[in-house]
C-alpha positions in Angstrom: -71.2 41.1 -89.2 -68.3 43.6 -89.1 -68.8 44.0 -85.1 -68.9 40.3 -84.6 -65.2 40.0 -87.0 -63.8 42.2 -85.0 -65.1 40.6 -81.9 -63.6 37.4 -82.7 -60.1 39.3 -84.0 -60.0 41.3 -80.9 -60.2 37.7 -78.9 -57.7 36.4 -80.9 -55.2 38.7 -80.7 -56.0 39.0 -76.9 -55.3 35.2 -76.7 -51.6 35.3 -78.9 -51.0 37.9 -76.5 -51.3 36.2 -73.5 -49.3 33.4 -74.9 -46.6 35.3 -76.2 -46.3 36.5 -72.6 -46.2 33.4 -71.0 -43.2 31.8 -73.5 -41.5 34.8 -73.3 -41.8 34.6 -69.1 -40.9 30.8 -69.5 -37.6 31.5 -71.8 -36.8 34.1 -69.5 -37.2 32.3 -66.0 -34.9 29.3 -67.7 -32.1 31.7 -69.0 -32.2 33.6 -66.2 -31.9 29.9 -63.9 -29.1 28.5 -66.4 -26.8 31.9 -65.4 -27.3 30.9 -61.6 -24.4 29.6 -59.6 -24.5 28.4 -56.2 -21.1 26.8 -54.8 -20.5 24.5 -52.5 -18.7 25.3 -49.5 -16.0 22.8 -49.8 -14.5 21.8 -46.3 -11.2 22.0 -48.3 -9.4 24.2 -50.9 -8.8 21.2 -52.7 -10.4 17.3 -53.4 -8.4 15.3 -50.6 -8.1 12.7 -53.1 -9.3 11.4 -56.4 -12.4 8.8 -55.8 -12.6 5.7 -56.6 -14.1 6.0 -60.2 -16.2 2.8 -59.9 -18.2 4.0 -56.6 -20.9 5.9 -57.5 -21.4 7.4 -54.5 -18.8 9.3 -55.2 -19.8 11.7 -57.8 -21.8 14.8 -58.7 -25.2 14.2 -59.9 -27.2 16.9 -62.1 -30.6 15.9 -60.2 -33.0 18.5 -61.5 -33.1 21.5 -63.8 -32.6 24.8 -62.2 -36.0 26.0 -63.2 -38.0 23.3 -61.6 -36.7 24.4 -58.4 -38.3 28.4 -57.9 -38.9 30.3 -54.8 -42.4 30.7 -55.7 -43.0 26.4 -55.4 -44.9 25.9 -52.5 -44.1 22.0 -52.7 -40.8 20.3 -52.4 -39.4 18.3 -55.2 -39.1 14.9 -54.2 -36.4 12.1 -56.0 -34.4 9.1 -55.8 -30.5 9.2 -56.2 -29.1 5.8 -55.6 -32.0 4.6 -54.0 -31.7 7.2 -51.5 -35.0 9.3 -51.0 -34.4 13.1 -51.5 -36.4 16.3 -52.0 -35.1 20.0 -53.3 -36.4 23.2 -52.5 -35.2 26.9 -52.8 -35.5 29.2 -49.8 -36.5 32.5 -50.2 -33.1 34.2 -50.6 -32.9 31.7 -53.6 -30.7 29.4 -52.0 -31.3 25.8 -53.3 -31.6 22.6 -50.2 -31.7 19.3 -50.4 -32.9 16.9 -47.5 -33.4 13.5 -46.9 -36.8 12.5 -47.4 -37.5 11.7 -44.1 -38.4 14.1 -41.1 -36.6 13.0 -37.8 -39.5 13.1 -35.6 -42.0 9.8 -37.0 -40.0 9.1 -40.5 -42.5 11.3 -42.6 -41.8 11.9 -46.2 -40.4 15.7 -46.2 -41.5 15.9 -49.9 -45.0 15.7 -48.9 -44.7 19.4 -46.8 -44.5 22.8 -47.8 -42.5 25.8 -47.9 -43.4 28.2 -45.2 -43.6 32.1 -46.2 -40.3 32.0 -44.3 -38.3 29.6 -46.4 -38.7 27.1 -44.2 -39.4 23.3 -45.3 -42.5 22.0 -42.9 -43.4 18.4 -42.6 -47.2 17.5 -43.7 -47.6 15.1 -40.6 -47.5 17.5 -37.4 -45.5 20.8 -38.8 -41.8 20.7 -37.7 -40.2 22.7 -39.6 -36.9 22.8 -40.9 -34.3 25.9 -41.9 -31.6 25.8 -44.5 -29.1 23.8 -42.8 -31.4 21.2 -42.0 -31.8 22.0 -38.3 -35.4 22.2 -36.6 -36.9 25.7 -36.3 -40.4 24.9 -34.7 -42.0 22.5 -33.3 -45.9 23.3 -33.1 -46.6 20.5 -30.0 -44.0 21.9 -27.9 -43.6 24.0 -25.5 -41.9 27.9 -26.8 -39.8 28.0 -23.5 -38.6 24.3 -24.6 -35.1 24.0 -26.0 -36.0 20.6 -28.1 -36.2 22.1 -32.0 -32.5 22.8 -31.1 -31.5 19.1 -30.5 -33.1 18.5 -33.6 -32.0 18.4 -37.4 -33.1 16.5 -40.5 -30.0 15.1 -42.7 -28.8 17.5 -45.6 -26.8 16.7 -49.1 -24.4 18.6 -50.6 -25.2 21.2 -53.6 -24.1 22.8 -56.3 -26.1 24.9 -59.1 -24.4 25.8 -62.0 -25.0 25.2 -66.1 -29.0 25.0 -65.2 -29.2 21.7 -63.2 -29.3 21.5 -59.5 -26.2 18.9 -58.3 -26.3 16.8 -55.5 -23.3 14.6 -53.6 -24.8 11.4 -52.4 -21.7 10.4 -50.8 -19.7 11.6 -47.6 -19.8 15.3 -47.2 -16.4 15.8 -46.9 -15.2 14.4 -49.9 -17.6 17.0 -51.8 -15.9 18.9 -53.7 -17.1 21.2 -56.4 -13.6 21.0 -59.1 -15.2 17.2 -59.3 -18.3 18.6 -61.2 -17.6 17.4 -64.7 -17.3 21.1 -65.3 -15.7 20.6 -69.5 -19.2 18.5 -70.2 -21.0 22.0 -70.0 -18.8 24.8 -70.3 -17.8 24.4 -73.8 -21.0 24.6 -74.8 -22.8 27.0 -72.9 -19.9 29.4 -73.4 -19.5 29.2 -77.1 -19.9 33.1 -77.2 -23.7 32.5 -78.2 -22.3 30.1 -81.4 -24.5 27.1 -79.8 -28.2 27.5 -79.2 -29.7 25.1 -76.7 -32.3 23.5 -79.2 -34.1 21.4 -76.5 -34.4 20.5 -72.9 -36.5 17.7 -71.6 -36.8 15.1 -68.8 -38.4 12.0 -68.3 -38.7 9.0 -65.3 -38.3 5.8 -67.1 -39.1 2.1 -65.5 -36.0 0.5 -66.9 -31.7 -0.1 -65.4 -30.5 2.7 -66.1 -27.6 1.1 -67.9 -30.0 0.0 -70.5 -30.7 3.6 -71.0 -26.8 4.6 -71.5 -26.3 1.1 -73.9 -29.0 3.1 -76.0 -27.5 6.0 -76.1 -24.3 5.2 -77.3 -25.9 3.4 -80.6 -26.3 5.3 -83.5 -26.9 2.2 -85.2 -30.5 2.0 -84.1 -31.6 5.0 -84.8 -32.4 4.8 -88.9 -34.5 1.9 -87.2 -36.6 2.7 -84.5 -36.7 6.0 -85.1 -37.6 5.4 -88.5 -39.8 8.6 -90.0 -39.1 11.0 -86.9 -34.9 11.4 -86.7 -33.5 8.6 -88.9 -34.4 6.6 -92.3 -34.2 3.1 -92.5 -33.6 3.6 -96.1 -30.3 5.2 -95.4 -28.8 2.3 -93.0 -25.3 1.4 -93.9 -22.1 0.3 -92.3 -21.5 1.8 -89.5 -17.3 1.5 -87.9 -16.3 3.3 -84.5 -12.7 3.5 -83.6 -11.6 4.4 -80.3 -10.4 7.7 -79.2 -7.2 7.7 -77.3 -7.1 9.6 -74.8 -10.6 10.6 -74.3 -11.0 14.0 -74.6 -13.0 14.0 -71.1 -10.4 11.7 -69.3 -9.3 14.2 -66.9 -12.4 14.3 -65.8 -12.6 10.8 -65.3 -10.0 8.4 -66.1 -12.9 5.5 -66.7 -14.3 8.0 -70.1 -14.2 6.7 -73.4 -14.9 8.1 -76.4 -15.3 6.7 -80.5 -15.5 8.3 -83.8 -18.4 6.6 -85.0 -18.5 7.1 -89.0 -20.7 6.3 -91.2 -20.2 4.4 -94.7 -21.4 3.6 -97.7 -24.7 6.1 -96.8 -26.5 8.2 -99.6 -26.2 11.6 -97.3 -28.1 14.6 -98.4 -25.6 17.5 -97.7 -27.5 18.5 -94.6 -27.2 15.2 -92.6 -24.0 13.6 -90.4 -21.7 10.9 -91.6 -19.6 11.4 -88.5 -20.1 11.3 -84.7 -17.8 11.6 -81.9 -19.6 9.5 -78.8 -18.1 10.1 -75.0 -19.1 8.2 -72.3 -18.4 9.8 -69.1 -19.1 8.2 -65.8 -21.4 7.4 -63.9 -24.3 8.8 -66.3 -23.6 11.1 -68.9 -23.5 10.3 -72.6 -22.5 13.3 -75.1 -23.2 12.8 -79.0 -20.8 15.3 -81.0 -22.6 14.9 -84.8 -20.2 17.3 -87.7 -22.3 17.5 -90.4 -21.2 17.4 -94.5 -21.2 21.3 -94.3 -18.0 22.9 -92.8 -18.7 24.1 -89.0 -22.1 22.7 -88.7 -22.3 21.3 -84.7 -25.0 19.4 -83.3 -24.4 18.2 -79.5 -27.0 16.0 -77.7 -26.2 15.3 -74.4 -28.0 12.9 -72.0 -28.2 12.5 -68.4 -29.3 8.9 -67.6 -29.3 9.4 -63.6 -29.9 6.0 -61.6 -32.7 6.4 -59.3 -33.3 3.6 -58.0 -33.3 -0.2 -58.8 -35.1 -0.9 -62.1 -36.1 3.5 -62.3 -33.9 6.1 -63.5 -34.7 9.8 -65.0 -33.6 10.7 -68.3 -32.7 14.5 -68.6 -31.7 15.8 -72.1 -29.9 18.7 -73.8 -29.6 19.6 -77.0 -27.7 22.1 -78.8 -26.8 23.5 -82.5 -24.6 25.7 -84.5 -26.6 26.3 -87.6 -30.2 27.7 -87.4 -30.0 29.1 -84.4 -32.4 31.8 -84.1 -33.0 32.8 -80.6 -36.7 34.1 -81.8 -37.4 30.2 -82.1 -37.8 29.6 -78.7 -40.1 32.8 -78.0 -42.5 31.1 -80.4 -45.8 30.0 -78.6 -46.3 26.1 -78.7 -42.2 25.9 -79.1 -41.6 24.1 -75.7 -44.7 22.2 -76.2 -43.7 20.8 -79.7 -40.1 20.6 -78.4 -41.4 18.0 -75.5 -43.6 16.1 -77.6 -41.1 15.5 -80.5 -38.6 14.1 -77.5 -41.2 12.0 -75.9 -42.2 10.5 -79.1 -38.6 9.3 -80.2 -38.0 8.2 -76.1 -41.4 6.2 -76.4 -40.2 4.4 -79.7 -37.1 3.6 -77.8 -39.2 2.5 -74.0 -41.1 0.0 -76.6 -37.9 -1.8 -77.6 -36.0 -1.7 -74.2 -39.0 -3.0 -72.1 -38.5 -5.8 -74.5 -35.0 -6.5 -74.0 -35.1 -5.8 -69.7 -37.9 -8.7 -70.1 -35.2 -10.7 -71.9 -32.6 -10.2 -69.9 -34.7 -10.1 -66.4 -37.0 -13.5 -67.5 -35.4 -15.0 -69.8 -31.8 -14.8 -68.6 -31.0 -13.6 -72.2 -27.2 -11.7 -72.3 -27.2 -7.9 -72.0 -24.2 -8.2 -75.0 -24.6 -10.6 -77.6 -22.4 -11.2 -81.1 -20.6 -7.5 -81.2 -20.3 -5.9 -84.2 -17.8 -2.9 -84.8 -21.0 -0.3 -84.5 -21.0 -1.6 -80.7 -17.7 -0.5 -79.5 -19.0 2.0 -77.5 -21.5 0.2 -75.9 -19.2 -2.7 -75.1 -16.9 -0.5 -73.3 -19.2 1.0 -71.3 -20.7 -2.8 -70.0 -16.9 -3.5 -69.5 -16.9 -0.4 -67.0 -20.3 -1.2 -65.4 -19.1 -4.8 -64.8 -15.9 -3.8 -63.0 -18.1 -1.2 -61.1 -20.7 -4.3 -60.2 -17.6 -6.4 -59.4 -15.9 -4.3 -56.3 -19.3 -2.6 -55.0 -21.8 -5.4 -55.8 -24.0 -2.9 -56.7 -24.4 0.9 -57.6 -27.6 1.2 -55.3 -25.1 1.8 -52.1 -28.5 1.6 -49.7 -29.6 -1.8 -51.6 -25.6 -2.4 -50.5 -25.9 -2.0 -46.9 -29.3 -4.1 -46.6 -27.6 -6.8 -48.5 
């Protein structure tokens, strides 16, 4: 009896082990990614101009996390942006590429190849392979006295790495620039001297506009309603009033940003909730929620990348951090990142149930995206008044669905 106990405690403490192990190699991989920094190598010292805020092809987009993209990945990872096809991979001195999804020789999708032992991305369909600046390295069918890998080169994007995400620049190349990256969205708080703990970090590839996504966002109002039981209370609903900050606090990053100070009124708050929220919208797809709670200092910042993929697809990525219980032990826990993911698909599922039901409305039914507007809805109706001027000069934000048009 005693020999099988121990027999079973030995397994069990073998198995903790091992777990403990792996979150500890997870938490340390994604720290050690969020610290990486690879810049751009800007064709000027300077932006040669300030975009046009309304063409989204003109911006920095935070594509990926920097810890889905290892040297170790054998596989590139394949995306939309714009309704451009893409793929990531990082070479073996770490450096991060990006590649249109398409090999030069019959159209192949690059995303379906692997990474050599050399660093090298090789298409699946007859193994050209491609180096770091996107020119051809080898072609197997050829000829190795024949000169034609060197009149070769698959199409490359510009990238940045910094903050944990990977960037890319869908746009021309030589308006890249890296002082565009909406560098005050992340700084702040990833360099809060340790203050902030980042509570949560998820992702997600939706079926939905991705403007539907960002209209969601931005209202608090819902959430003591759909998310009743998991992060709000229908019981507590009250008024809700946003008043406009002016000037947004993010407009030099973009003079199209808007931001409210969304209060609540009239609410039965236990000490440990919010009554007061500052929401930013900063364009094209970045939505931060600033919620002070009742107790002096306390900080909770959500932010959410709602990237536009493709027409009708987008990818939600998700960041959350806090001032108050922040225990970096927390994370080390086994079963953390697992909870973590399920809590945050649970609350993005309640919202995919109600969403899919409005995009039917809207799609089918010709219903109106905004309705009668309450006070609760400034920021939303704000942001539709951006994304309407945006729709108005480009026709669309898709610039390849553009140029078949």
């Amino acid at each position: 009896m005693l020999a099988s106990f121990l027999s079973v405690s030995t397994t069990f403490v073998g198995v903790l082990s091992w777990l403990i192990r792996q979150q500890y190699r997870r938490v340390q991989q994604r720290n050690s990614a969020r610290r990486r920094i690879q810049s751009y190598q800007s064709s000027s010292l300077s932006p040669i101009s300030k975009p046009d805020p309304l063409d989204h092809s003109m911006y920095w987009y935070p594509v990926a996390f920097s810890h889905e993209i290892t040297c170790d990945k054998r596989r590139p990872f394949g995306f939309h942006l714009l309704n451009e096809s893409l793929c990531l991979y990082r070479t073996k001195d770490g450096q991060v590429v990006c590649v249109l999804d398409q090999c030069p020789h019959r159209s192949a999708p690059l995303s379906l190849g692997r990474i050599t032992k050399a660093g090298n991305l090789e298409c699946v369909y007859h193994g050209w392979q491609y180096g770091a600046d996107g020119r051809c390295v080898h072609i197997p069918s050829v000829s190795k006295d024949s000169n034609m890998a060197s009149l070769v080169s698959a199409r490359t994007r510009p990238i940045h790495e910094q903050y944990g995400f990977i960037w890319v620049w869908p746009g021309k190349s030589e308006r890249a620039h890296m002082d565009l990256i909406p560098h005050r969205l992340f700084a702040d708080v990833q360099n809060a001297n340790h203050k902030l703990l980042l509570t949560s970090e998820n992702s997600c590839y939706l079926n939905i506009p991705y403007e539907l996504m960002i209209d969601n966002a931005l209202d608090i109002a819902h959430v003591d309603f759909i998310h009743d039981g998991t992060i709000g209370n229908r019981s507590q609903a009250s008024c809700i009033r946003s008043e406009a900050l002016t000037p947004s606090p993010y407009n030099l990053l973009n003079i199209e940003s808007v931001s409210f100070k969304v209060e609540r009124y009239e609410r039965p708050l236990p000490l440990s909730s919010t009554a007061l929220s500052h929401v930013h919208f900063i364009p094209p797809c970045f939505v931060r929620l600033d919620h002070y709670g009742h107790k002096a200092g306390r900080l909770f910042v959500q932010i959410f990348i709602v990237l536009p993929s493709a027409q009708q697809k987008m990818r939600l990525m998700m960041q959350f951090y806090s001032n108050f219980a922040n225990y970096k032990w927390i994370e080390y826990i086994p079963g953390y990142d697992y909870f973590s993911e399920r809590l945050n698909n649970k609350i993005v599922n309640e919202d995919m149930l109600l969403l899919n039901g409005i995009h039917r409305n809207i799609a089918e039914m010709g219903a109106k995206a905004l309705g009668v507007m309450v006070s609760a809805d400034g920021p939303i109706k704000v942001f539709r008044q951006y994304h309407s001027r945006a729709l108005t000069k480009f026709e669309t934000i898709y610039k390849y669905a553009q140029k078949q048009t």
